[in-house]
Structure formats: structure tokens, C-alpha cells
C-alpha positions as CSV (number, residue, x, y, z in Angstrom):
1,X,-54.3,-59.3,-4.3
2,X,-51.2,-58.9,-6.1
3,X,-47.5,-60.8,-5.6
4,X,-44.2,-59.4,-5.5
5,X,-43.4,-60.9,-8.7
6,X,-46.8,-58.8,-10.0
7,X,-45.6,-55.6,-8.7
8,X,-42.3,-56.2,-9.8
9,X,-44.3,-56.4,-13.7
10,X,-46.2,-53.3,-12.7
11,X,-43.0,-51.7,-11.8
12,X,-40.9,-52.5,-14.8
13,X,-44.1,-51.6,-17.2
14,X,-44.1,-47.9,-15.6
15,X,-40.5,-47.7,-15.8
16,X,-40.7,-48.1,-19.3
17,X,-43.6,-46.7,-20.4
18,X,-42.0,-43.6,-18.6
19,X,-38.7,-43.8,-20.6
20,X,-40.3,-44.2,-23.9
21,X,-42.1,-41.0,-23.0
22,X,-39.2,-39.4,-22.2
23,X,-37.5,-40.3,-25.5
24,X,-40.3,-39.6,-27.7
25,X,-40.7,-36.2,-26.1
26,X,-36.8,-35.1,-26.1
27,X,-36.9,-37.0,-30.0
28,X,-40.0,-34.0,-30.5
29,X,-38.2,-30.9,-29.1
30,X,-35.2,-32.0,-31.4
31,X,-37.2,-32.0,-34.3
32,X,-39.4,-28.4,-33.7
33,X,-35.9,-27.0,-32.9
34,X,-34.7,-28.3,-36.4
35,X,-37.7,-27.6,-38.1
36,X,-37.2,-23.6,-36.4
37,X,-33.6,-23.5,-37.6
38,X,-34.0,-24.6,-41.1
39,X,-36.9,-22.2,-40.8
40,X,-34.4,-19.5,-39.8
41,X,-31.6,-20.0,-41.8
42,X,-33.0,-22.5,-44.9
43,X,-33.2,-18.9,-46.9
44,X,-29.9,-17.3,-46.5
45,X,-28.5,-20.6,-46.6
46,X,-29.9,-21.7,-50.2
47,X,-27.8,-19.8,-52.9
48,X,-29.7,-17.5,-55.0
49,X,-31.9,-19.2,-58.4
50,X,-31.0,-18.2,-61.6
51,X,-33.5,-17.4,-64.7
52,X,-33.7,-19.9,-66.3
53,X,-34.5,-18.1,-69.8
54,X,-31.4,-17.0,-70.9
């Protein structure tokens, strides 16, 4: 049988291992959203190459 000072453990462990959850999924939308816009705009953005045999 567990003690209150156990499930207070138990407690704080899920409450973090939630959170870090949380941040690493909100950190991994961030990045596919980046990784979409530079995918979007990464051409028009770039200016144009030049020949490089004159």
C-alpha cells in the first residue's frame, strides 16, 4: 500500500512527464510549420544564381 508522501511522487512524476510531452509536442508543430514555410517561400525567397562561366 502506498503513502501520501508516495502518491505525492506519483503525482509530481505525471505532472511532469505530462509537461515534457506537451513541450516536446508544441516544440514539433513549431518545427513542421517551419519546415512548411521555408518549403513555401525558401524559392522565391533565395535571389536568382548566376552562371558562373562568364
Amino acid at each position: 500500500m502506498l503513502t501520501a508522501p508516495d502518491y505525492t511522487l506519483l503525482l509530481l512524476g505525471v505532472i511532469v512527464g505530462l509537461g515534457a510531452a506537451f513541450v516536446w509536442m508544441f516544440w514539433e508543430f513549431e518545427q513542421i510549420r517551419l519546415r512548411r514555410r521555408r518549403a513555401r517561400f525558401g524559392a522565391v525567397a533565395r535571389p536568382p544564381r548566376r552562371d558562373s562561366l562568364r
